[in-house]
C-alpha positions as CSV (number, residue, x, y, z in Angstrom):
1,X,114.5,-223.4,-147.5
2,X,116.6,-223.9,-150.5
3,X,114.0,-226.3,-152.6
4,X,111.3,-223.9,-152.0
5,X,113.5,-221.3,-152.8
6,X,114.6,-223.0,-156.3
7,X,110.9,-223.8,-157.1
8,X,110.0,-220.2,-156.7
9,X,112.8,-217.8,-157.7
10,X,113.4,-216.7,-161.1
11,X,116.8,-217.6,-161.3
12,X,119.5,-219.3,-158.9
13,X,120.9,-216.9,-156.2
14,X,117.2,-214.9,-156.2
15,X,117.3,-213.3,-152.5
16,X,112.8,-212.9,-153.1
17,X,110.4,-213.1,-155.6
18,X,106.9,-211.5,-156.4
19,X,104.3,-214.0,-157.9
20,X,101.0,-211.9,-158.8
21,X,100.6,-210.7,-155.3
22,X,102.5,-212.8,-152.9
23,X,105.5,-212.2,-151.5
24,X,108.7,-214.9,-150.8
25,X,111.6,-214.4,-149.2
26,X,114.6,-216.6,-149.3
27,X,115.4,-216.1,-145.5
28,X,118.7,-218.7,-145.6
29,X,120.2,-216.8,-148.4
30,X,119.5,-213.1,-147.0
31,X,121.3,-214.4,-144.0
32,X,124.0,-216.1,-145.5
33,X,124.7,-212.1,-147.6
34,X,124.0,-210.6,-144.6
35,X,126.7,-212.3,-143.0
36,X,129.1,-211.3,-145.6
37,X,127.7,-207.9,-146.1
38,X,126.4,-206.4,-142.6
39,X,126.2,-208.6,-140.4
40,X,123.1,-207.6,-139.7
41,X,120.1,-210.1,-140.8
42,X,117.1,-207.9,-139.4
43,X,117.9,-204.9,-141.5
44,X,118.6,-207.0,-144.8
45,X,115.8,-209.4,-144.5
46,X,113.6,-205.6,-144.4
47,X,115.2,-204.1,-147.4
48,X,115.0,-207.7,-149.3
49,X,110.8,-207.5,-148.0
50,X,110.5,-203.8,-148.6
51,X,112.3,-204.4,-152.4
52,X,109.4,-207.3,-153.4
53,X,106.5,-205.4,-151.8
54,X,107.9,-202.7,-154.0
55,X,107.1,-205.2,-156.7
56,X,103.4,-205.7,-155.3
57,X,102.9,-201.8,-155.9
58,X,105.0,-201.2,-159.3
59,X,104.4,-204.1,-161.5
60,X,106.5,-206.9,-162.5
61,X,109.2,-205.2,-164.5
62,X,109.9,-202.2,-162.1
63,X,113.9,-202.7,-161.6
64,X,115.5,-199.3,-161.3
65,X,118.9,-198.3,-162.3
66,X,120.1,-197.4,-158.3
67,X,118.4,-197.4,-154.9
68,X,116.0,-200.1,-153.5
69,X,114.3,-201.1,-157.0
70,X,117.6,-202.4,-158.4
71,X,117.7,-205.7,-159.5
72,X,121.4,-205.7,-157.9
73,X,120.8,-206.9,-154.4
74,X,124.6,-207.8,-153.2
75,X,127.1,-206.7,-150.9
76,X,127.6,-203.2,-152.1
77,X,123.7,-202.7,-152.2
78,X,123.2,-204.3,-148.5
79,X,126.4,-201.6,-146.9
80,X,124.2,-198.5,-149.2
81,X,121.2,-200.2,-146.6
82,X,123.4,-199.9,-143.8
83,X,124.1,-196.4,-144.2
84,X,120.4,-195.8,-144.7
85,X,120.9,-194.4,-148.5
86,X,119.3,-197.2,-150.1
87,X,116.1,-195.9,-151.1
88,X,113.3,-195.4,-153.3
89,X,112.7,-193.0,-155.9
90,X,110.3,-190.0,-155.7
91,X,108.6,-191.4,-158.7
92,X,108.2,-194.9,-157.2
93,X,107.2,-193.7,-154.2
94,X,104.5,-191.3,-155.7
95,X,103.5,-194.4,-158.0
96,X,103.2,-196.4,-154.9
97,X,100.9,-193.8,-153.0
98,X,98.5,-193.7,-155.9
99,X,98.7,-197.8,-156.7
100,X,97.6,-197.5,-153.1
101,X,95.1,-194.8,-153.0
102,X,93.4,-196.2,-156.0
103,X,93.0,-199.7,-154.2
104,X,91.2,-198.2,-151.3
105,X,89.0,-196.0,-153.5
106,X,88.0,-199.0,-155.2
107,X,87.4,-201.4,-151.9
108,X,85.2,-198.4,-150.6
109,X,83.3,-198.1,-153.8
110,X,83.1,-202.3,-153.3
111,X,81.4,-202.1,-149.7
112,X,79.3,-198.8,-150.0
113,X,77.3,-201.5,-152.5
């Protein structure tokens, strides 16, 4: 909801937001875009949840210049999502798969104790 929303989001307009590991999603605004954009709320509301876990596994200030990282999260960015050519990188995605690998290494090292 909008308060919760405003309390959490870095700035106004903030579709989700990444706070050490949690993820939020502003659901009422995705729709509202994805009205505008696609008309298709599912698919948005997944890039918007697939763009903050992104966050999760790259750090805070991992924005890219095009694809799924960008910090623009509009229109034009929701009809590249439609067409299935908003993405990520190689390099984020190998970043991810080791962020990833390294966190399960570690939790087995944790419970062979």
């Amino acid at each position: 909801r909008r308060p919760m929303a405003d309390r959490f989001s870095g700035f106004p307009g903030a579709l989700g937001c990444t706070l050490d590991r949690h993820v939020y999603v502003h659901a009422d605004r995705i729709r509202g875009l994805a009205e505008l954009a696609t008309n298709n709320f599912a698919k948005a509301l997944g890039h918007i949840m697939a763009h903050e876990l992104g966050h999760v596994l790259l750090g805070e200030n991992s924005h890219s210049a095009g694809g799924i990282m960008s910090s623009k999260q509009g229109t034009p960015e929701l009809r590249r999502m439609e067409m299935g050519s908003l993405q990520f990188s190689r390099v984020e995605a190998k970043r991810m798969r080791a962020r990833i690998l390294a966190e399960q290494t570690a939790l087995a090292a944790k419970m062979a104790r």
